[in-house]
N, C-alpha and C positions, 0 to 999 in steps of 0.2 A: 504493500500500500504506500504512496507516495506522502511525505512527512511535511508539517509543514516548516516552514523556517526561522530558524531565530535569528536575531540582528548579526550574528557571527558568523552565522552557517549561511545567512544573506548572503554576503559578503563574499564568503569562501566558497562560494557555489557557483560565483561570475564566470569562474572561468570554466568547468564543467556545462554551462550553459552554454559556451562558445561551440560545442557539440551539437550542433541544428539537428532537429530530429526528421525523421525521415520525410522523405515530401511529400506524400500523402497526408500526412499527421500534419507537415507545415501547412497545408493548402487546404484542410479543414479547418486550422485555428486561425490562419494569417486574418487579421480584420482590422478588431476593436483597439489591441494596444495599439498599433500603428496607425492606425486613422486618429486618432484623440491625441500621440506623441508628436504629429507634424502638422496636427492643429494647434498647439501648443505653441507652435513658431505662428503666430496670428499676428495680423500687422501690429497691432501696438505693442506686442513682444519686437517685431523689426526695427520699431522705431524705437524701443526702448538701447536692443543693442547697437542700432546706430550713436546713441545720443551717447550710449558710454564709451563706444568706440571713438566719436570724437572727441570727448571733454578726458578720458581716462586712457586713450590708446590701448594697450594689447593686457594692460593690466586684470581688468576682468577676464581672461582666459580662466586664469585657475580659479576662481570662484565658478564659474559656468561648469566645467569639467568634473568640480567636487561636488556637483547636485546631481550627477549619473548614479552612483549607489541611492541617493536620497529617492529621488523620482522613480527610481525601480523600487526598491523598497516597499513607497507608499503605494504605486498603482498595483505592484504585485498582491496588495492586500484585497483591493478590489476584484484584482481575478480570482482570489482562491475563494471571496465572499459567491460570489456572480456561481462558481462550477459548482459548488457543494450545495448552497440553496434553491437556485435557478429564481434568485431573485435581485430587485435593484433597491441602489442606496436605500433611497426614501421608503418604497417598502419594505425595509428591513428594519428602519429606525421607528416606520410608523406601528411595526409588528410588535417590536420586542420595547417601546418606549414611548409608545404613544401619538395619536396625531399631530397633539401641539408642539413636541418636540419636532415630529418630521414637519411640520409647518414652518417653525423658527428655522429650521439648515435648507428646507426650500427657499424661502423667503430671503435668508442670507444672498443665497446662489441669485436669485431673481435681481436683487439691487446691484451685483456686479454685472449682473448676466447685460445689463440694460445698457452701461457704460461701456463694456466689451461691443454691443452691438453699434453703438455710433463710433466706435474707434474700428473695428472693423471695415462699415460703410467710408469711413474718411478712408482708410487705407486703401481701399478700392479705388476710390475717385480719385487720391493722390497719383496711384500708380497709373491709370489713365490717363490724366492730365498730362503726366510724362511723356507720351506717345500721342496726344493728342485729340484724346475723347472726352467731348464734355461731360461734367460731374454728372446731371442729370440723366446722360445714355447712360453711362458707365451703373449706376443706382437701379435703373432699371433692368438692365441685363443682370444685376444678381440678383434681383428680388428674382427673376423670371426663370434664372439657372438654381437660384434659393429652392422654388417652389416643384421644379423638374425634376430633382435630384432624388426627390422622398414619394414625390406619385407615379412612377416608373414601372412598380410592378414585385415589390417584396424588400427586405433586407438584404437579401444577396446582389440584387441588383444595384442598389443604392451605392452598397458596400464597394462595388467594382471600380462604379464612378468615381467613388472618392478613392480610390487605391491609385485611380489614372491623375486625378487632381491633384494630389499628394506630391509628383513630379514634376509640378512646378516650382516645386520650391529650393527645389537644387541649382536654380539660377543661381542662386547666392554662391554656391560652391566654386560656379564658375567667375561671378564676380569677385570675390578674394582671390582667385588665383591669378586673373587679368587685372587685380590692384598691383601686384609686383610687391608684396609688403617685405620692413626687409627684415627679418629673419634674424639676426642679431639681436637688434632692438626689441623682435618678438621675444626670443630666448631668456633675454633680460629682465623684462617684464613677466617674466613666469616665476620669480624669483617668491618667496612666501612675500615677502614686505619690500614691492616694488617703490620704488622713490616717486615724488612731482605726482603724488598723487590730489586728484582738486577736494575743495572743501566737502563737497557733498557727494564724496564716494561711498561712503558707507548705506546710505540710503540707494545708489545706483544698484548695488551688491544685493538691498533688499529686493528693488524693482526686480533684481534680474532672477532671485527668488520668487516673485509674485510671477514673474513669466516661464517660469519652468512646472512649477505645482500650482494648477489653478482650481476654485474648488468647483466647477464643473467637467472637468476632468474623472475625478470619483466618481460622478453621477456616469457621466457616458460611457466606459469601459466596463462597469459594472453591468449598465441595460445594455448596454449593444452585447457583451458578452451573451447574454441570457435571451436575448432575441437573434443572436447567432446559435442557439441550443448547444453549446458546450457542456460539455459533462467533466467531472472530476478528472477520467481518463485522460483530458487535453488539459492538465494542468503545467506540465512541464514545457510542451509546445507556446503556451500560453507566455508561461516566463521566460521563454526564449523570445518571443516576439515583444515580449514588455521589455526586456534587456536591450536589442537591437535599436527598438524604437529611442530609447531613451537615451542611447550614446548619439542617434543620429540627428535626433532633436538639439540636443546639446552642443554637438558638433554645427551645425546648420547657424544656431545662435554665434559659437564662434566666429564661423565665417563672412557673417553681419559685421562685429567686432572688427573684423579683420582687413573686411574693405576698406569700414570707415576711417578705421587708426591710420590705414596705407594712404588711403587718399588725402589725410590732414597732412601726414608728415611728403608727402610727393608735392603739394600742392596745386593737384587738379581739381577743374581742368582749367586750360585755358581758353576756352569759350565763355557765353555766358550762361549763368544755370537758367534754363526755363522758367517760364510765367508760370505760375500754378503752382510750382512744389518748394515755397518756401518757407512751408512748415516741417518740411523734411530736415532732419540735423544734418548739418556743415558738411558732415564728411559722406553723408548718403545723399545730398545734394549737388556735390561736387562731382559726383558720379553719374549724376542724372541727365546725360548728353549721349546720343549716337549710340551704338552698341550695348554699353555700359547701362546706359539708360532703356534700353530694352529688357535687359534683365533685371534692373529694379521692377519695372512696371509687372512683369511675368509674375515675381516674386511676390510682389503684395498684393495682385488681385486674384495671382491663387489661394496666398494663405489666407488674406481676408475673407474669402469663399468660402475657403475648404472651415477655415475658424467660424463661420455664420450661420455655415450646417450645423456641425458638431454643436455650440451652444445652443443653438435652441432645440436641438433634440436634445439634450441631456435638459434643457426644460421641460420643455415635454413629455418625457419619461418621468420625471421627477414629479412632476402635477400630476401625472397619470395613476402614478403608483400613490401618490398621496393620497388623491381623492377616489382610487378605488377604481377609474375607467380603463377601460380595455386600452390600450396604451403598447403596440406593437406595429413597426413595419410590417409584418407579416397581414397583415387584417387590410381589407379595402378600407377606405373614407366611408362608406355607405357604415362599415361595422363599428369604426375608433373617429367617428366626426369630430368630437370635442378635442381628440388626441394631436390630430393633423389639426384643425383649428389656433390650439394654441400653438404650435410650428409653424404657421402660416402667417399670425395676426402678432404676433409679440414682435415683430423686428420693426413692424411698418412705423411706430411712434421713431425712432431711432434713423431712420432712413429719412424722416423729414428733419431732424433736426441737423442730420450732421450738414445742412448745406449752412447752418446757423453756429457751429464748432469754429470757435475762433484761435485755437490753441491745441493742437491736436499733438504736439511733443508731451505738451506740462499735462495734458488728460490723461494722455497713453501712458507717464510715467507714474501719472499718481493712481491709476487704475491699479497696475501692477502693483507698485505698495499698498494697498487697500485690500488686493487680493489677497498677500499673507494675512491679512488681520481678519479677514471672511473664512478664510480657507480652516484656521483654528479649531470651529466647530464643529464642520463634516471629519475632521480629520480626527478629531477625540472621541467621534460617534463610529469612525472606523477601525479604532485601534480598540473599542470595547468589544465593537461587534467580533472582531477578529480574536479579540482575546476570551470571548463567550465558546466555552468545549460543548456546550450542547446544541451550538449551530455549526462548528466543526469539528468536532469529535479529535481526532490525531491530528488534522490539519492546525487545532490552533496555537496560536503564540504561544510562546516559551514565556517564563518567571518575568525571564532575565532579557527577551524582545519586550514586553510587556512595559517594562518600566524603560528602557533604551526610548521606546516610544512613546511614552507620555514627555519623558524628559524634552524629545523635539518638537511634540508637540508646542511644550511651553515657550521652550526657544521660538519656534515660528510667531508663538502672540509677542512675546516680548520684541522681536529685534521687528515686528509690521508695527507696532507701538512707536516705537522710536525709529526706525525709518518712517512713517508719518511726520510724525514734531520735526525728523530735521529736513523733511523735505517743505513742509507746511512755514517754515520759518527763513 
């Protein structure tokens, strides 16, 4: 029977995980972590790691790279929740702890969910404007790609689309490596306590926290799991695909970083930067011409896409499961109206505002810090639920995960506390 893990055996299992399991096994589990882990790179995560690539250069590397155990960690708790119950967050918190509890961690999710959604919308329009489409088309093609994505014809189908969507966002990879960054300087900057570092890097370090673990993340890898029918048996495929995802989420974040640091310290370009994207940060703006500027645009109206699905379905799931409605891809509109409704109808407020977002760097960043201090409460209601032996029997936490994870728990409230106050000030 497979075990589940403690914060040691986490850790010491990464590399046994590098063991992909056979492809069969991969190509019935591949979905839920990977679709939620390159959602996770959503434009105001882009914008986040541009703004510290440009004000912090290559410095945030190892902060980003040391949240890969953390992010696997915490979403692996959701997989092993999702294959042994075949249930999601909300109804698991509304089962074992009542509605007003899963009401307060929905509710939570819903007042970020809202500001993700018009930082989303601006990333799309930004990245348009780039290449030349006005905010309004651009707005309209994702409400319209929004709405195509989910009425298609099941979970699996959705599921593929976004598998293919997910490929856009490796512009970036190619963008850092057409930055020419230099490499020394990078190396240098990996050091534990880089120098010239600016006043409010400690808050960048939280942001860049709020954009790696965000609390509809839990919601969605948990339902998509369980509406992909996974069973205990794909549990280790599962943590292979949560492992991969989450180095290459991380990695993807780097490679933002790495543009932007390149293109401050090169000082490109020598053109001038376009009309439209001058709420993009210095060094992702400077980028924003001819080729270079083609792969920005790819990059954020994928991710902001691919990030517009994923939250409002893990709203949606989340409402679902709250209020007791059928609440699955799998079911027609005729069967789950209210389910696809609020998927449909929760983004429209947010799509008219963001043409009225005057500041879409200081929203995107202060989103992400606000996310660790949201994130707090799903993530305490999943370290109980995980550590509850009569919802996983062998599967649950150890003593000694147990207490590892309340401990970061705490840490995650405290340092979104104070990256708040010193970003607020």
């Amino acid at each position: 029977m497979v075990r589940g893990v403690t914060i040691i055996e986490g850790i010491r299992s990464i590399p046994g995980l590098l063991r992909a399991p056979s492809v069969a096994r991969w190509l019935r589990v591949v979905g839920p972590a990977w679709v939620v882990m390159l959602a996770d790179v959503d434009a105001p995560s882009v914008v986040t790691a541009g703004k510290g690539g440009t004000e912090a250069g290559y410095a945030l590397l190892l902060p980003i790279f040391a949240l890969v155990p953390v992010l696997f960690l915490v979403q692996e708790m959701t997989a092993r929740l999702a294959l042994v119950t075949g249930k999601g967050h909300a109804e698991l918190v509304r089962a074992r702890y009542g509605p007003r509890w899963a009401a307060v961690t929905v509710a939570g999710m819903a007042v970020i969910n809202f500001v993700a959604y018009v930082a989303e919308f601006s990333g799309i329009a930004l990245g348009a404007a780039i290449i030349g489409i006005p905010a309004p088309i651009a707005i309209v093609g994702a409400l319209s790609l929004h709405a195509g994505m989910v009425l298609t014809g099941g979970y699996s189908v959705f599921e593929r689309l976004a598998l293919v969507l997910s490929l856009a966002l490796f512009s970036f990879v190619v963008l850092a490596v057409v930055g020419h960054p230099d490499l020394g300087h990078l190396a240098s900057d990996l050091s534990p306590i880089p120098g010239d570092l600016p006043h409010d890097y400690f808050a960048l370090v939280v942001a860049i926290v709020g954009a790696s673990v965000m609390p509809w993340m839990l919601f969605y890898q948990q339902s998509a799991s369980v509406d992909k029918k996974l069973a205990p048996e794909d549990l280790r495929g599962s943590r292979f695909e949560t492992l991969a995802g989450a180095f290459v989420s991380q990695a993807l974040m780097a490679a933002i970083v790495i543009a932007a640091a390149a293109a401050m310290e090169s000082g490109a370009p020598t053109g001038a930067i376009p009309a439209g994207v001058a709420e993009l940060p210095e060094g992702l703006a400077r980028l924003a011409t001819g080729g270079s500027g083609w792969l920005i645009a790819i990059g954020l109206m994928g991710s902001g896409l691919l990030a517009l699905v994923v939250v409002s379905l893990s709203a949606a799931w989340g409402v679902g499961e709250l209020m007791g409605w059928p609440h699955s891809l799998n079911l027609p509109p005729s069967e789950a109206r209210r389910f696809y409704g609020i998927y449909l109808a929760e983004v429209l407020p947010a799509a008219v505002v963001v043409l009225l977002s005057a500041d879409l760097v200081r929203l995107a960043v202060g989103a992400m810090v606000f996310n660790v201090v949201v994130l707090a409460l799903p993530l305490a209601f999943l370290v109980r639920l995980t550590s509850d032996r009569t919802l996983l029997g062998p599967l649950v936490n150890s003593r000694r995960h147990t207490v590892v994870l309340w401990a970061l728990t705490a840490i995650v409230l405290v340092a979104g506390v104070f990256g708040m106050v010193q970003f607020l000030t």
